[in-house]
N, C-alpha and C positions, 0 to 999 in steps of 0.2 A: 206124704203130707201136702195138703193142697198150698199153694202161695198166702194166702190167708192168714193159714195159723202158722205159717214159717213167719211171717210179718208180725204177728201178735209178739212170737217166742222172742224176737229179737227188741221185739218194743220191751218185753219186762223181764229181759237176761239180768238188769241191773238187781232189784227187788229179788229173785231167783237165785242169783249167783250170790246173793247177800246173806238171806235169810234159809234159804231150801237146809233140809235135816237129813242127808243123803242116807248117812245109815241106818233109817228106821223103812228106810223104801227099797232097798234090795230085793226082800221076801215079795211083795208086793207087784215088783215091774217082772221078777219071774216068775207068779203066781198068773198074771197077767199076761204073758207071753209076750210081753214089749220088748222085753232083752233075754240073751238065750245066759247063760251061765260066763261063759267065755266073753260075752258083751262085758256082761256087769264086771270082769276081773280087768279088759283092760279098762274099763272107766275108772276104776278104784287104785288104776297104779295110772294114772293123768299126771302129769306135770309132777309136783314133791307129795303128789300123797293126801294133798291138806283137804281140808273139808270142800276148800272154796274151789280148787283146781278140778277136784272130783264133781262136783255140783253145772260148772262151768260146760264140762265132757259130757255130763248127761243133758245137758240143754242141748248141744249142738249136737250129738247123736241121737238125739231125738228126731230130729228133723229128717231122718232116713227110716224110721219105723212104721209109716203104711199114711195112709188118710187118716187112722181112726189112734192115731197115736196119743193127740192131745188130746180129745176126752177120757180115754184109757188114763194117761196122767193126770188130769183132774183127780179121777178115779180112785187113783192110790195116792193121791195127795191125801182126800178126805177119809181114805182108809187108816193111813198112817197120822191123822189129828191136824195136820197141816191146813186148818181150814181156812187162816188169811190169805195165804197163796193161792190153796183153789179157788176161793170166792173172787180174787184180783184175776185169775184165769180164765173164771168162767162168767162174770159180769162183762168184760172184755170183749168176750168171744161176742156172745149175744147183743152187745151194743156193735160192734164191726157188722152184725149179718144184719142189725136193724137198720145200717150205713148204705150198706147193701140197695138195702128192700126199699128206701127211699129215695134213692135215686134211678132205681128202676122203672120205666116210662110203664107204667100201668093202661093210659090210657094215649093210644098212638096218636099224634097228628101231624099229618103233614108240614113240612117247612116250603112255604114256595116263595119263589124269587119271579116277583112280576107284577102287575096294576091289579088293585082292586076291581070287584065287579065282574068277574068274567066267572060263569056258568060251568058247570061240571061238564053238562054237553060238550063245550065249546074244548075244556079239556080233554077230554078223551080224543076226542077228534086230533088235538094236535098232538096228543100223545101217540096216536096211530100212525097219523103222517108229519113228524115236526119240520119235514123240509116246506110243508107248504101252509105256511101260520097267516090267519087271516090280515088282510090290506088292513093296518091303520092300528093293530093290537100288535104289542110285543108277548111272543110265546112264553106262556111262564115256567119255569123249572119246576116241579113237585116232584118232593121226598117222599115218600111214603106209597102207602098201599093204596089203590085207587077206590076201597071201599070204604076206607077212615075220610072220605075227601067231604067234608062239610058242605053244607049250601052254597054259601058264603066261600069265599076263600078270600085270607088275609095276607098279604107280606109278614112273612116275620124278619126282626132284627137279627142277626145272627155275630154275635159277642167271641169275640177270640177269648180264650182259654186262661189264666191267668198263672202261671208259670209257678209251680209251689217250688219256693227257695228252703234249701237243707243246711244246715251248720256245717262249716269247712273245719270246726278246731282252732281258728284263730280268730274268732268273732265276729263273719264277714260270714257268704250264705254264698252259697253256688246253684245255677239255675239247673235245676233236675231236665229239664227239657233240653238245656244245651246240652247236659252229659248224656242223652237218648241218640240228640240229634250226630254227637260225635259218637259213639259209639256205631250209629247205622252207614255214617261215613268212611267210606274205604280211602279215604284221601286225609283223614284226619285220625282213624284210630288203625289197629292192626286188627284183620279180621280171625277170631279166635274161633271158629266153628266146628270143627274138627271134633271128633269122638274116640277117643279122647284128643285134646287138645295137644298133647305133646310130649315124647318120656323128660322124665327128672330122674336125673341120678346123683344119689346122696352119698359121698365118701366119709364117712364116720369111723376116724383112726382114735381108738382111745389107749391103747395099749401098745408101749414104746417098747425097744428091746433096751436092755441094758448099757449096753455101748453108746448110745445115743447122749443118754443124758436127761431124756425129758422124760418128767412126770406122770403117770396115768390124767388122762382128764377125766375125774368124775364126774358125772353131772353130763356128761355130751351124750350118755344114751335115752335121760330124758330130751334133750335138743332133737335130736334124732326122732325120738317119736312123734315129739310135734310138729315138725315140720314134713315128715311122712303124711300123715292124718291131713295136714292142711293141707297139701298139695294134690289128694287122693282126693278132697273136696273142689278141689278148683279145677276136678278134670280132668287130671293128671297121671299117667301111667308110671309109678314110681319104680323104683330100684333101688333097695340100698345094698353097700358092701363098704363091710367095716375092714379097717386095722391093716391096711394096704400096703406095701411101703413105695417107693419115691415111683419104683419102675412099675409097680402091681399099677396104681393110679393112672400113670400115662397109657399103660396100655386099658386100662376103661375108658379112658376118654377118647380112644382114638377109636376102640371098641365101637361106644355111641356114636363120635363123630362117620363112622363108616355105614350106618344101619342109614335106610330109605325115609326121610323125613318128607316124604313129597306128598301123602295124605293129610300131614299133620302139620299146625299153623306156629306154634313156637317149640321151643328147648329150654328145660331148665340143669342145671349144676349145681349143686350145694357141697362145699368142704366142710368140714368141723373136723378141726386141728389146731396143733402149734402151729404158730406161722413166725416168719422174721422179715426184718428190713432184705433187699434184694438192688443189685442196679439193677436198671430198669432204662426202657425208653418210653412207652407206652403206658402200661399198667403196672405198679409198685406193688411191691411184697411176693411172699413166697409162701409156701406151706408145706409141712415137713411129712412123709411118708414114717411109717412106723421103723423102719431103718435108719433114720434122723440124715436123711438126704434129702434135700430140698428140692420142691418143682415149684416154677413160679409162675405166676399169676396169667404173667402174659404167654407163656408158653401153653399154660392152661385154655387161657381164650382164644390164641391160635390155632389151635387146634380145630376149631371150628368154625374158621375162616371160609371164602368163597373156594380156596381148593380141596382142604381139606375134607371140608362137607360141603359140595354142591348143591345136593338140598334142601338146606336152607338158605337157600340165598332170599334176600329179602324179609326175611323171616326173624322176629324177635328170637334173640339168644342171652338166656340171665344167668347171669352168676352171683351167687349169692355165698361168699365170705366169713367165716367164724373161725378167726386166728388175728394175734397179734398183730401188728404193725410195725410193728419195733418194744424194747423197752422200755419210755418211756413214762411215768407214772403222772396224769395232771391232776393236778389240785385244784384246778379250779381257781374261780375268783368267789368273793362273797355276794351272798344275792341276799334277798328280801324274806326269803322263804324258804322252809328246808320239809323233804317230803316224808312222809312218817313210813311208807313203804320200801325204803330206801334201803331196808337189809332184809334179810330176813333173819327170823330170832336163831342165834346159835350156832349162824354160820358166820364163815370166813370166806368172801371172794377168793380166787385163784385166778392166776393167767393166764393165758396162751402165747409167752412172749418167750423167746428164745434172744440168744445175743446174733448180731448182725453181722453176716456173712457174705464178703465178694466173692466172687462166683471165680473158676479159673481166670488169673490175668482179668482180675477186674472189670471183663467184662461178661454178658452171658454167652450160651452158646447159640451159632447164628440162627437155625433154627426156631429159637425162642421170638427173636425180637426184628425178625424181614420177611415173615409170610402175613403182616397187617397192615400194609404201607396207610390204609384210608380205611378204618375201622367203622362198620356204618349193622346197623341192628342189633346194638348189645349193649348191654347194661351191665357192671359190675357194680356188685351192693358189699360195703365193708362193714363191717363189724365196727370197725374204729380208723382214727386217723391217722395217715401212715406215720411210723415212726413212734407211735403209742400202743399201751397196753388194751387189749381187749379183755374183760374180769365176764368169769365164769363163776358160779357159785353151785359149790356139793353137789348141793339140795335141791335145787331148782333148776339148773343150766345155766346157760349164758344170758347174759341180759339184754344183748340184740335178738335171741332168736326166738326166747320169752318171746318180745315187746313186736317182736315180725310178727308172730302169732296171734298174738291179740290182737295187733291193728287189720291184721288181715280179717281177722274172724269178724269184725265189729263194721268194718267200712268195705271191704272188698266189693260189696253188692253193688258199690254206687260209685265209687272213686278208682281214676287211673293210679296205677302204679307209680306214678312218681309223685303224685299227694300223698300214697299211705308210705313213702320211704322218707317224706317230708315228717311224717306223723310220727314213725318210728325214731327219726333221729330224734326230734324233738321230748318223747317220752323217755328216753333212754339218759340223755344230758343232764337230767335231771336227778338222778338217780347216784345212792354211793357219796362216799365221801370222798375217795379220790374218783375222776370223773371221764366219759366215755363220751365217745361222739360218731354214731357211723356218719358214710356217708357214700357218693357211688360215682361210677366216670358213669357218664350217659351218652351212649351214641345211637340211644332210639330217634327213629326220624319221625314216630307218630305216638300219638299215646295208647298207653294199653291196658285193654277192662280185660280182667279175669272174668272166664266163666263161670259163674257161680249158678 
């Protein structure tokens, strides 16, 4: 799918994700050959299932189905009666290519920088030889083809560009050109070019043994696929391995930590676990292996440290958090507002909180917490804040990895990493009766645009 109609699809995801009739379009998209059988099952098991998470999957995997994907869609829009959707799809389209076709220079003219009055002769001449411009005439600059060159030749004024500003989410605008201009800057953002950009490895423990104590977390194998999906979008050479226990874990990560990262420009980590309070010198909490033995946080990101893994030196490294903090339960204060989205119908949140455990002798082991003396390219992203509960629901997942998802999916194209983890805390706090809040250590030294 050309840039175009990826720009359209995301201009009227809202309208789409609102209104679209997903089940009457299956027969339709596989009649069509836009999705194979195996497509259409995992879009119809998206997030909890619901109409809206299903409709949501087929917008964004559309965007991988050919150049010819969105009129095909159109297609089986008006096959299946959905004719206000196709008409907003296909009014759309044809006003973008008329956008197009009006700004494209039909007929060429030169831009030249120089005095009126000088002769086409006189140009070519000095186009020939510009070291030798005639006594007393300053050589003029022309643009263009020397066959568009008019009689005449004018000065044109030539107008600097006017910066189109975007909504940042908090009612303020950010200039799309600076975010180009940091982006192409190697001294301002981290350069992500790499194909793919970098593996992710996703530790996805949902199943505790009995001695432990903790709970199955339902609900993390939806977490789990969406953040798969997203990260496989952003580039990313995924891996998951579920149901680990404390030791299975450390040896993947040192696994990863060991593998040649010197073609590729970042590393990502994702947990989805119980987690607990932990001491700490560095980075707080832990997260429990399915043998209900704890590895923590910081032992985690040590691990791929300047010695541990060489190869990334300099090199963005994320970790990305879904467990507990601790116990905790916040309530919150009262606000002005309360959000109608805030449950979902029939479920119950769950935790990921376990009770808080000193490590031997109160402290951790040294290994953990003396191979990061000056922690420099890493971001850890929490779930929530230390010493509090992180709520996971059934049906849906977690409500950080939800809300990482969507923010991702919706701004990723345009915003550094640290506006959409701004974005995500901020959607998530709101959320629930008792209440959540991630938030992350940052020790990136530049900002960083996902490949999208």
């Amino acid at each position: 799918m050309d840039e175009a109609d990826r720009r359209l699809l995301r201009r009227c995801r809202v309208p789409l994700v609102g209104e679209l009739q997903v089940a009457s379009l299956w027969d339709a998209l596989l009649n069509r050959e836009l999705f194979t059988p195996d497509m259409i099952e995992d879009i119809q098991r998206a997030g909890s299932g619901s109409r809206r998470d299903q409709a949501r999957q087929l917008i964004i995997d559309l965007e991988t189905r050919g150049s010819q994907a969105l009129p095909l869609f159109i297609s089986c829009l008006e096959d299946t009666g959905q004719d206000t959707l196709a008409s907003l799809l296909k009014t759309s389209r044809q006003a973008a290519k008329q956008d197009v076709e009006a700004i494209r220079p039909l007929d060429l003219k030169p831009v030249v920088l120089g005095p009126e009055g000088l002769k086409p002769e006189e140009l070519r001449v000095m186009k020939q030889d510009p070291s030798k411009p005639s006594q007393g005439k300053l050589a003029p600059v022309v643009l263009g083809p020397e066959e568009l060159w008019p009689a005449k030749l004018r000065p044109e004024v030539l107008r600097p560009e006017v910066p189109r500003p975007v909504d940042v989410g908090s009612g303020g605008f950010t200039d799309v050109c600076a975010q180009d201009r940091a982006k192409r800057n190697a001294d301002l953002a981290y350069v992500l070019n790499a194909d793919p950009c970098g593996h992710c490895l996703i530790i996805n423990n949902v199943n505790f043994c009995r001695e432990s104590g903790l709970r199955t977390r339902t609900g993390s194998n939806i977490d789990c696929e969406r953040i798969q999906r997203r990260f496989k979008l952003l580039q990313f050479a995924v891996e998951v391995k579920c149901d680990l226990t404390a030791k299975q874990m450390v040896q993947a990560l040192m696994q990863l930590a060991r593998r040649d990262h010197g073609a590729l420009d970042c590393c990502v980590v994702v947990i989805l676990s119980h987690g607990c309070q932990a001491s700490h010198l560095q980075f707080p909490g832990a997260v429990y292996g399915t043998d209900g033995c704890p590895v923590s946080v910081e032992r985690i990101v040590n691990t791929f440290n300047g010695t541990g893994c060489p190869s990334l030196g300099g090199k963005p490294k994320l970790f990305f958090i879904q467990a507990c903090g601790g116990e905790q339960k916040d309530q919150g204060f009262e606000v002005a507002f309360t959000s109608p989205e805030d449950k979902t119908p029939n479920s119950d949140p769950e935790t990921d909180a376990t009770p808080f455990q000193e490590g031997p002798g109160s402290i951790d082991e040294p290994d953990a917490v003396s191979s990061l003396p000056t922690p420099s390219d890493i971001l850890v992203s929490y779930s929530t804040f230390p010493g509090f509960v992180s709520w996971r629901d059934p049906k849906s997942g977690s409500w950080y990895i939800e809300t990482l998802d969507s923010i991702f999916e919706q701004w990723a194209h345009y915003e550094d990493l640290q506006t959409l983890l701004l974005r995500v805390a901020n959607a998530v706090s709101v959320k629930g009766i008792y209440k959540q809040i991630p938030g992350c250590f940052n020790f990136l030294r530049k900002k960083l645009f996902f490949k999208t």
